[in-house]
C-alpha positions in Angstrom: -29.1 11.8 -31.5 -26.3 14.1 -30.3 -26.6 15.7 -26.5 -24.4 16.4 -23.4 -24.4 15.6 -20.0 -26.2 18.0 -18.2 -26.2 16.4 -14.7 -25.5 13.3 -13.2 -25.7 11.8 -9.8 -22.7 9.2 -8.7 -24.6 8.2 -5.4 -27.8 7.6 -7.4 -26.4 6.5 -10.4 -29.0 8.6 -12.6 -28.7 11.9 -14.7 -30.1 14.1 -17.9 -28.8 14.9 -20.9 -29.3 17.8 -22.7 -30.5 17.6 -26.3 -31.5 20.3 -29.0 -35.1 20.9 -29.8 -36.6 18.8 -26.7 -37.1 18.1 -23.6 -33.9 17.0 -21.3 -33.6 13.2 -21.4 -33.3 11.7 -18.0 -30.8 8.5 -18.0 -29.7 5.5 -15.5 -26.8 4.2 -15.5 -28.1 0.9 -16.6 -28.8 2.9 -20.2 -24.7 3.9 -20.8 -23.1 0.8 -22.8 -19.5 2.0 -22.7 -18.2 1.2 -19.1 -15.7 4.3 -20.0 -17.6 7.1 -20.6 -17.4 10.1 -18.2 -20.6 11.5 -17.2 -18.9 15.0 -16.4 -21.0 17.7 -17.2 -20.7 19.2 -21.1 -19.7 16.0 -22.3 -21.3 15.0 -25.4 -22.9 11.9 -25.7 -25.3 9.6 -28.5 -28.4 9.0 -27.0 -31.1 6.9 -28.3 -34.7 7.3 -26.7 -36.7 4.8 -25.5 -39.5 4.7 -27.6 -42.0 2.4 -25.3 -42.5 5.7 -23.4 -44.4 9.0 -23.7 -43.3 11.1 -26.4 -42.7 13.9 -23.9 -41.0 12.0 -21.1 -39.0 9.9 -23.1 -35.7 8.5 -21.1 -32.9 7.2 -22.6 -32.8 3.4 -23.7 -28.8 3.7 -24.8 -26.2 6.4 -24.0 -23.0 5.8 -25.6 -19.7 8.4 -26.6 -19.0 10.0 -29.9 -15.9 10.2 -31.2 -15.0 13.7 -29.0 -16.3 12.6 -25.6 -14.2 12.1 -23.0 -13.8 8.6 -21.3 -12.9 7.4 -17.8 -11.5 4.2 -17.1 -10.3 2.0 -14.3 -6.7 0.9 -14.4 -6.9 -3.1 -13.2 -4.9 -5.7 -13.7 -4.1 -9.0 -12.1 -0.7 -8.7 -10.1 1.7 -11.4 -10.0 2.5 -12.5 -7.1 6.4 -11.5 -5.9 5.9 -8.6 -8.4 3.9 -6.2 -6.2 7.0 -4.2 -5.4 8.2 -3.4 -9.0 4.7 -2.7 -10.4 4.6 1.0 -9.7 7.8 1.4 -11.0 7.4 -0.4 -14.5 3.9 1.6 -14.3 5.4 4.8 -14.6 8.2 6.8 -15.4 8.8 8.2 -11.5 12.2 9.7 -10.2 13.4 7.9 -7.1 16.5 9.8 -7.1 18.5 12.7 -8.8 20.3 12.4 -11.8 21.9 14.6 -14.9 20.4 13.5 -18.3 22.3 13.5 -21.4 21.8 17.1 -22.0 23.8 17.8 -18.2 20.6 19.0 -16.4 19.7 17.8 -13.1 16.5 15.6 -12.9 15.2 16.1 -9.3 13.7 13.0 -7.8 9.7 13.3 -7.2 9.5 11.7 -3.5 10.8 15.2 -2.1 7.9 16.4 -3.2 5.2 14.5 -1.9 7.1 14.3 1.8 7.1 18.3 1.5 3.3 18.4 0.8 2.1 15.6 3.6 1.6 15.9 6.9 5.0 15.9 8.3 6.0 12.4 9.4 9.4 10.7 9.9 10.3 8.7 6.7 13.5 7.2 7.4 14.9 4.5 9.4 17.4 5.9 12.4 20.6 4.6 10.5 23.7 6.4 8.9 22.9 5.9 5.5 22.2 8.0 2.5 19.9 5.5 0.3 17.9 4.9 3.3 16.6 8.6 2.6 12.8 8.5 2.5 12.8 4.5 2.2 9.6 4.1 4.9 7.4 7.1 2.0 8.5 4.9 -1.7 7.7 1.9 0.5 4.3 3.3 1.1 3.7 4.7 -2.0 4.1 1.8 -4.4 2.6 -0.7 -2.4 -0.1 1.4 -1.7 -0.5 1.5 -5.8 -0.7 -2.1 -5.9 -4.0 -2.0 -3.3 -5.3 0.8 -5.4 -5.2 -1.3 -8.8 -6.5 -4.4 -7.3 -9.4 -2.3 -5.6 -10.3 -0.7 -9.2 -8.9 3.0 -7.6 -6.8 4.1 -10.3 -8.4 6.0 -12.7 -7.7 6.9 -16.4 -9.4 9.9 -18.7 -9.0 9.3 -22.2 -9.5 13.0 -24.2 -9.2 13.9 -27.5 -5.9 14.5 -27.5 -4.8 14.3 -24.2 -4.9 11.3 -21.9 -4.3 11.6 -18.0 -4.4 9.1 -14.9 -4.3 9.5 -11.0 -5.0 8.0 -7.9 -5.7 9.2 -4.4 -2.0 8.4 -2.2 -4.2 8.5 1.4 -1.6 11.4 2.6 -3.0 14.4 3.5 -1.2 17.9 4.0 -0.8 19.7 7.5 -5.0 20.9 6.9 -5.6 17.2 6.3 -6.4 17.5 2.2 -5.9 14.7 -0.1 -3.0 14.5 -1.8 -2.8 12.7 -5.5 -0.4 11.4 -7.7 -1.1 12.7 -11.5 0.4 11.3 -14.7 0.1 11.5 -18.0 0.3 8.6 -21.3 3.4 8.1 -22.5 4.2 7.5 -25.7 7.7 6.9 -25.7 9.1 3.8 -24.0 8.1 0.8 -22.2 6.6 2.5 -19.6 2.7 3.1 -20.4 2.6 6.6 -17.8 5.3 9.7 -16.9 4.4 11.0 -13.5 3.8 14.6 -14.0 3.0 15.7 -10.1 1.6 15.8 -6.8 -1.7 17.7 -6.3 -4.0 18.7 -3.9 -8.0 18.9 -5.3 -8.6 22.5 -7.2 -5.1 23.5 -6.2 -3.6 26.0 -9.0 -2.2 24.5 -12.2 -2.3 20.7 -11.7 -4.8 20.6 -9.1 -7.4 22.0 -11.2 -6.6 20.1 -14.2 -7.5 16.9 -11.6 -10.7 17.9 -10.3 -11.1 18.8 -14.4 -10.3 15.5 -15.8 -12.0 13.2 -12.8 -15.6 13.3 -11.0 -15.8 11.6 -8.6 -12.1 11.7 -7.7 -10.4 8.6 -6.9 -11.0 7.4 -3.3 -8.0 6.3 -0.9 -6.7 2.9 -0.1 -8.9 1.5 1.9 -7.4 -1.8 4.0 -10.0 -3.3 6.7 -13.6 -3.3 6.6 -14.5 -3.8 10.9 -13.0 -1.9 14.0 -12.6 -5.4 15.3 -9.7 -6.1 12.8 -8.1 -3.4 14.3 -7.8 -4.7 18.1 -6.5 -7.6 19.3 -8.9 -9.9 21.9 -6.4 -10.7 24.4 -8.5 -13.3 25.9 -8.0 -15.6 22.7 -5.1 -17.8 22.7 -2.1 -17.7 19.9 -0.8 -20.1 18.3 2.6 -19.6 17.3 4.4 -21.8 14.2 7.3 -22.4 16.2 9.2 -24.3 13.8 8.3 -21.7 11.2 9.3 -18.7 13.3 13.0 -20.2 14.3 14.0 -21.6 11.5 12.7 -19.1 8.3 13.6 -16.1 11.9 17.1 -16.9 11.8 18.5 -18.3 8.4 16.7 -15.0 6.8 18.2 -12.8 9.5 15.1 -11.7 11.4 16.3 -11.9 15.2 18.7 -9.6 16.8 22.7 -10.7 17.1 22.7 -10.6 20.8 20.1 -12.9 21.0 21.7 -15.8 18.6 25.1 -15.3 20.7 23.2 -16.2 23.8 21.0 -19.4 21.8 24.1 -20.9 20.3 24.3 -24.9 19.6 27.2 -26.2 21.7 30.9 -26.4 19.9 28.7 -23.7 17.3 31.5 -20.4 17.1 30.1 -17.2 17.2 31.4 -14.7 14.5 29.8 -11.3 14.1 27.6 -10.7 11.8 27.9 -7.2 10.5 31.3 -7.7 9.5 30.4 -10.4 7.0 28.9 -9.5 3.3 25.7 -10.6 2.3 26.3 -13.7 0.7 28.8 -14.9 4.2 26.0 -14.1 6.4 23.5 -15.8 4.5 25.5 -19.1 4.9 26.2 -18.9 7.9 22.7 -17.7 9.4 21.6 -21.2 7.2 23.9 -23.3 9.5 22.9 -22.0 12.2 19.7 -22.3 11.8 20.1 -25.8 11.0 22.1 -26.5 13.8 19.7 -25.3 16.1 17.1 -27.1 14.6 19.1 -30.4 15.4 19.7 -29.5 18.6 16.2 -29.9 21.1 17.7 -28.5 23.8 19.0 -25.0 22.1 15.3 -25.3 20.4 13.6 -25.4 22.8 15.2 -22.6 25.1 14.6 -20.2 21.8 11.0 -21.8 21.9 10.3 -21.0 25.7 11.9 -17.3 25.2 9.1 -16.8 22.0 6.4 -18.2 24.3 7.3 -15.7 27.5 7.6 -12.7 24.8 4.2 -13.2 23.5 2.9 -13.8 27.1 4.2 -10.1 27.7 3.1 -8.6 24.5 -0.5 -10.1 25.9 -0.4 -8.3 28.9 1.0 -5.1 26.8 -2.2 -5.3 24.9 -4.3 -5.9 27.7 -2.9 -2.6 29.2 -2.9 -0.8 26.1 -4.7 -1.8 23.0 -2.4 0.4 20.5 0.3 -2.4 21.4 -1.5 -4.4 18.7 -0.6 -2.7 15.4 -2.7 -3.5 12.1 -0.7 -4.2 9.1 -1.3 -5.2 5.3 0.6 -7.8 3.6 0.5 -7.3 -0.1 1.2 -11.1 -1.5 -1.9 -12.1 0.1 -4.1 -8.9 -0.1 -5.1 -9.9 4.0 -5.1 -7.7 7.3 -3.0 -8.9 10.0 -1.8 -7.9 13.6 1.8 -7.1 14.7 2.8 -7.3 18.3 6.0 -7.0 20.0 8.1 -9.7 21.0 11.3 -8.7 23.1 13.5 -11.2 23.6 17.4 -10.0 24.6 15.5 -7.5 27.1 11.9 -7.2 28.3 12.1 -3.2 28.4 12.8 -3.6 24.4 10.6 -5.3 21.3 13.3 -7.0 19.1 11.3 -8.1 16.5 7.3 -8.2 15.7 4.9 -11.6 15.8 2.1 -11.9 13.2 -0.8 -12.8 14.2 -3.7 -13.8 12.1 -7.8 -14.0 13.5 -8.9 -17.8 12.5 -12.6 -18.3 12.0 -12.8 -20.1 15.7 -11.8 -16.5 16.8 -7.7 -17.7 18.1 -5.0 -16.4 16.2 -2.1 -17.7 14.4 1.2 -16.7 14.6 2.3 -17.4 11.1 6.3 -15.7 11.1 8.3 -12.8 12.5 9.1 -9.9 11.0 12.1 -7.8 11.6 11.3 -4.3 12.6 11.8 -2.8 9.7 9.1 -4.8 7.6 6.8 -4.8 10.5 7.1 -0.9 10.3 6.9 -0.9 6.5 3.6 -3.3 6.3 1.7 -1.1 9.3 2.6 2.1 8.1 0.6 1.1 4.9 -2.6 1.2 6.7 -1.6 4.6 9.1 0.7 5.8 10.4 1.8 3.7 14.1 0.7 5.3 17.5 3.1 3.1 18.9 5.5 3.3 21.7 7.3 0.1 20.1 7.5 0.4 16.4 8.8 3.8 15.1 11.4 4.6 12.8 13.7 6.2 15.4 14.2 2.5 17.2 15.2 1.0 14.4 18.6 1.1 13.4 19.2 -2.7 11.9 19.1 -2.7 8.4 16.7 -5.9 6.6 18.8 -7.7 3.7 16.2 -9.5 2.6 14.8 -9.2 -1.1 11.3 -8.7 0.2 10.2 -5.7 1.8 7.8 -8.0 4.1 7.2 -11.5 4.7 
């Protein structure tokens, strides 16, 4: 028989439906059959009764939709790994940056947008360059997707005629209200979504046609599940991956120019770097690093350096426990540490140290990150309160392909 949803409790996972001619029929979520159906209030539903119970208390035994109810689905899919950072953008149509269409109108980007609405925040790196505008906010926003789709937090509502998605971006405004992305399906193109707006909850015009379409709303990204992920124990030791550290830290470009002058091999000419193009720096970063790695002496002076930095980032942390900044590295869906290792002068961190909890409660030190990614991976998880890692200390741009490690 035909009904609707009359009520239904998320926490509880129970509810009634309202049928003509009887009694309303109470329901568990156990009894609906299509994992897609939204149990928003008004929409209709087949309900067949259970008929092992009293005629006039019968629950529902099967709840399933009719051709006009209204479904909600979770967006998942399996992720490739090295394909986290394009995933949003073959998602969705989404505007990165302005352009005029064939017709001569201006197509505004959509990131504006979002940085006007959120709590205000710097989202650039302190560098004279106009791409670099709001790198640190599309950074966040589409690996913060990729966390959202592998934790089953981007949600879908398939209407009659119209179908919608959103999910929950974990910015808040200046009064600290969510803010969410909304799309809608696409049915021209490769891309299976257009991006329509940002929203705040019951906000006019798009707003309300979220908190319309979706009960419960989408929750945030949610990264670590203890406080004790979030702190470092600076009376464990860590184990750096020396070998790792120098030779993937320098042929990828990841310590500071000052500091390679000072490390060189013997009869090894310096040449600077910034006025080489990608491809020439590359090379010779590759040599270098190769050369130091056949040199023991030049090795281990870089190796002693690491070893007194992470000494002083200890006592940082010991001092203050914000020196240790959580971070989240997509490929690996895992929580990590940052902390600072300065290694031209002690006043200054050059570049960050990963450090990973092992089950015997020490830490790894797995690779160095330059500043950049470090800032990029943290700021995923909040925003630093960090007198090391903000955007307005770094100034070196990162070549690399990756956006982490």
């Amino acid at each position: 028989m035909i009904g609707s949803i009359k009520f239904y409790n998320s926490q509880k996972d129970y509810g009634y439906i309202v049928v003509s001619g009887r009694n309303d029929v109470h329901f568990t979520i156990k009894a609906v059959v299509d994992d897609d159906l939204c149990l928003r209030e008004g929409n209709p539903v087949d309900v067949e009764l259970d008929s092992h119970q009293d005629e006039t208390k019968r629950g529902a035994k099967f709840v399933r939709g009719t051709p006009e109810s209204e479904r909600t689905r979770v967006i998942s899919c399996e992720i490739p790994i090295g394909e986290e950072k394009d995933w949003f953008y073959n998602w969705a149509y989404f505007v990165t940056k302005d352009f005029e269409d064939k017709n001569g109108n201006v197509v505004k980007a959509h990131l504006p947008q979002l940085a006007a609405m959120a709590l205000s925040e710097n989202w650039s790196f302190n560098r004279q360059n106009e791409d670099d505008n709001l790198s640190i906010l599309w950074n966040y926003l589409k690996y913060s997707f990729v966390k959202l789709i592998r934790d089953g937090e981007v949600l879908a509502r398939i209407g009659q005629t119209e179908t919608f998605a959103a999910f929950n971006t974990g910015l808040v405004t200046s009064l600290y209200e969510p803010i969410y992305a909304f799309f809608e399906k696409n049915d021209r193109g490769e891309k299976d979504w257009k991006f329509i707006s940002f929203c705040q909850p019951g906000a006019a015009g798009i707003g309300k046609k979220l908190t319309g379409c979706f009960n419960p709303l989408p929750a945030a990204p949610s990264y670590f599940q203890r406080t004790s992920d979030l702190v470092l124990d600076v009376e464990q030791k860590i184990w750096p991956d020396i070998d790792h550290i120098i030779d993937d830290g320098i042929s990828r470009g990841r310590f500071p120019s000052k500091f390679l002058e000072f490390n060189l091999p013997p009869n090894f000419e310096w040449q600077d770097l910034s006025a080489m193009d990608r491809q020439a720096k590359k090379l010779y970063l590759k040599n270098l690093a190769e050369a130091i790695q056949n040199n023991p002496s030049c090795k281990n002076q870089i190796k002693n350096r690491i070893e007194d930095a992470i000494k002083l980032a200890k006592k940082r942390a010991r001092w203050n426990y914000k020196t240790a900044i959580p971070q989240y590295y997509p490929v690996r869906d895992e929580m990590s540490l940052l902390i600072p290792l300065s290694l031209v002068d002690d006043e200054r961190a050059d570049i960050a140290l990963v450090v990973v909890r092992e089950e015997s409660g020490s830490y790894q030190g797995p690779t160095a990150l330059t500043l950049e990614m470090a800032y990029n991976n943290a700021r995923l998880v909040c925003r630093p309160d960090s007198d090391w890692l903000t955007p307005t200390l770094i100034s070196e741009s990162n070549d690399e392909d990756d956006d982490y490690y």
